[in-house]
N, C-alpha and C positions, 0 to 999 in steps of 0.2 A: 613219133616225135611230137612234142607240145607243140602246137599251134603258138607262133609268136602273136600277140596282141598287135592292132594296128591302133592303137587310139594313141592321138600321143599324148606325151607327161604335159605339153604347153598347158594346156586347162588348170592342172593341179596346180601347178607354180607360176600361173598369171607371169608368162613368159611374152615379151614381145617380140616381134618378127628379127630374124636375125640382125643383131648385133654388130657385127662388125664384116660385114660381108664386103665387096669390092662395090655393091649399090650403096651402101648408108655410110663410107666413108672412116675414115680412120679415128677419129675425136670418139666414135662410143668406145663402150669396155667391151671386150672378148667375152661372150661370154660361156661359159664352159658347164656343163653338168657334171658332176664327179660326186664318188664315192666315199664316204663319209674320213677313214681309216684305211690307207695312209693317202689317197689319193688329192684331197681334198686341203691335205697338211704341205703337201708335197708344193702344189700350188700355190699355197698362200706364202711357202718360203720364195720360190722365185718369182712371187708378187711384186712381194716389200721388198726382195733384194735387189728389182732392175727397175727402173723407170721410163724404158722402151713403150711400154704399154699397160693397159688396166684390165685387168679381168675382175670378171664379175662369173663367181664360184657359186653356183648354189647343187647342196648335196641334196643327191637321189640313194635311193635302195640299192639300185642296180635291176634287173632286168630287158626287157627289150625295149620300153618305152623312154630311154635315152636317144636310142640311137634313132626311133620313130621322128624325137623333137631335132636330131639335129638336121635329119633328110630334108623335114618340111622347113628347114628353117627356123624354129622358134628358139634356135641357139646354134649357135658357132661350130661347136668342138662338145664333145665329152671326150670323161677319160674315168674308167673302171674295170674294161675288158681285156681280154686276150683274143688274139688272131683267129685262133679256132673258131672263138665263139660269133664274133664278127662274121665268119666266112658263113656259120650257120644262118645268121640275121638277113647277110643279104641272098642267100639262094630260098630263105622260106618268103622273102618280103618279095623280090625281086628288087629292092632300091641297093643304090652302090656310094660307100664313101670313103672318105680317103685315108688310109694309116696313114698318119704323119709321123710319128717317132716311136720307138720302140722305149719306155722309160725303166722298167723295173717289173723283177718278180716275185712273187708272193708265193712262196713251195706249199703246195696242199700237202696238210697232214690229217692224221686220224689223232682224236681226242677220247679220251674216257674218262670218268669218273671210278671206274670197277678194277681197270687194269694198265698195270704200267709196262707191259713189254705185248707183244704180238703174241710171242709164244700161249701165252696166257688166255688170249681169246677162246672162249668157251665152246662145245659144242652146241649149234643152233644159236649160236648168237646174233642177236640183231644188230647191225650197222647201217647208221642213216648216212644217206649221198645224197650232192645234190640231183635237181631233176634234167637241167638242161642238158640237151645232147653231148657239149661236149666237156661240160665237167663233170660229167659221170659217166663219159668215157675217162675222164683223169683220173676217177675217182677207182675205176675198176684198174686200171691199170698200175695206178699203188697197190691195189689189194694183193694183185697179183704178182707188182717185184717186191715183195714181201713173202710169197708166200700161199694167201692168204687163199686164193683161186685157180684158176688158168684158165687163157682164154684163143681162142681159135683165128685170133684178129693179128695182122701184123700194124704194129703201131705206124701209122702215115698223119704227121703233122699236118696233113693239109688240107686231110679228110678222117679227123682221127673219132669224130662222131657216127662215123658205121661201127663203131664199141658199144655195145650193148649188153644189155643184160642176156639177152640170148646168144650171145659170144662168148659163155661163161662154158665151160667143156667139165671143168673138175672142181668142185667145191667138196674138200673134204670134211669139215666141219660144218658142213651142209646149213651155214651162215645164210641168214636173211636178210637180204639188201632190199632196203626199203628207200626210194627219192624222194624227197621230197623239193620242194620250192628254195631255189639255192640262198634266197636272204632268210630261211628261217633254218637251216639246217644246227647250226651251232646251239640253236635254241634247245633242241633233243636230248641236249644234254644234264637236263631236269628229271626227264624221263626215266623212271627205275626200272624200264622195260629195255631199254636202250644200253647196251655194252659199249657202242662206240661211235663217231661220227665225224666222218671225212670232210673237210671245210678247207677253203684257201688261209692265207695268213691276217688277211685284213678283216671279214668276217672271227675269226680268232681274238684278234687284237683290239676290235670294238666290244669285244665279250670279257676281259679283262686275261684271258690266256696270254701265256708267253709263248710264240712255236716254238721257240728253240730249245725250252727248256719242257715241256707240256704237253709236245706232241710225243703219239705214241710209236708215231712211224712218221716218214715226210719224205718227197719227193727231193731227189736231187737240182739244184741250179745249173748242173752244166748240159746242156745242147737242151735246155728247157726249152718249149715251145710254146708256152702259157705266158710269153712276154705280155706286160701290159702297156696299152698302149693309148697314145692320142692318136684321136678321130676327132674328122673335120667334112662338111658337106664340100663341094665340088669349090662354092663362089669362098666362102674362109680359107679353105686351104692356098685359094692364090693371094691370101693378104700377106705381105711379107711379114704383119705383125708374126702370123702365125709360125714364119718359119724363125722368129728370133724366142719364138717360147720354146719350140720345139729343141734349140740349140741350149737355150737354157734348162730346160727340164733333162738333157742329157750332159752337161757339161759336170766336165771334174770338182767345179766346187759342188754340184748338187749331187754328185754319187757319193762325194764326203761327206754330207751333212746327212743323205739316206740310209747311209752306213752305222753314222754317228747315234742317230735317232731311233733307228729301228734293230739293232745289237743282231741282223743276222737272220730277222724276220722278214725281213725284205731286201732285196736283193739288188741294186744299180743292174740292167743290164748290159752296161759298158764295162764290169770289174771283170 
């Protein structure tokens, strides 16, 4: 498993000590690190559309060093991950923080440039996945309700990162899975050596793909367990602010307008 990095992002984005904690008072802005596409969109809609509170959005890549800034404090909340990946952050870190709402899903698909059905996958094909534990456990596990492999693991939301590449039992088309760094995966798709490459939707959609229409395979929404979610250090999560964004980022005008915006590439996970 990748060593998560402990440095945190504060350095990079001249972040000051938490924001909106129960010590500094309600009058600063929330402030939130988030994912460029849709996470970041999604938020700036129930910015402008409530006047309860201010957040102060600034976008990151994604990786470990969100959740690094939000432990120590140098922000409030992020919001980019799924439960999985979270559950990996805190048993590699040992630090703990809090889900606060479960907002929307993003269905991992595979992308090609070479080919538009599965069938079609080549022998010895190469497919790039992400590296983290458990998106490529997500990653292997589309391969596989396709088709594509079989694997010796029974899928457990709760621990679904013991999926590994040596959990692979039958690859008949003796396809080569290569991980790499889950914010450059989409990027392989330049590569003429590359037949295909498994990525969530919001990586997709800052690439200019459409899932719905573009992916060559995708995971299904229903008993999805790749929710994406707001996180909050211990002292923010008891700000009530937080629990009125939390109510907002899941409320029926914001699953309509997520619906509206993103045509099926992302997913309310209240619908």
């Amino acid at each position: 498993m990748r060593r998560f990095a402990a440095a945190a992002l504060a350095t990079a984005l001249g972040l000051s000590v938490a924001a909106c904690s129960t010590e500094s008072g309600s009058d600063e802005p929330i402030t939130v690190l988030a994912a460029a596409t849709p996470h970041a969109e999604i938020l700036r809609y129930v910015d402008e559309a409530n006047p309860d509170y201010e957040l102060d959005i600034k976008v990151v890549p994604g990786g470990p060093d969100p959740n690094m800034s939000v432990s120590n404090g140098s922000a409030d909340a992020n919001f980019y991950q799924h439960p999985p990946y979270l559950h990996d952050w805190e048993n590699e870190t040992g630090e703990t923080l809090v889900n606060v709402a479960g907002v929307h899903i993003e269905p991992m698909g595979m992308y090609s440039t070479s080919i538009d059905s599965i069938d079609k996958l080549p022998q010895g094909a190469k497919v790039v996945t992400p590296n983290s534990p458990s998106d490529l456990a997500r990653a292997l596990i589309l391969l596989e309700t396709n088709g594509v492999i079989s694997l010796d693991q029974e899928i457990d939301p709760t621990n679904v990162s013991k999926i590994n590449l040596q959990s692979i039992t039958d690859n008949p088309k003796d396809i080569q899975i290569v991980p790499v760094d889950d914010t450059i995966v989409i990027q392989s798709l330049s590569d003429d050596s590359v037949d295909g490459v498994v990525a969530s939707s919001n990586f997709a959609l800052e690439a200019g793909l459409n899932p719905v229409e573009d992916s060559v395979i995708a995971e299904s929404p229903e008993n999805n367990p790749y929710v994406n979610i707001l996180v909050a250090n211990v002292d923010a999560a008891e700000d009530p602010r937080m629990d009125k964004l939390a109510a907002d980022l899941t409320s029926a005008e914001t699953s309509e307008w997520i619906r509206g915006k993103y045509a099926g590439a992302v997913i309310p996970a209240n619908s």
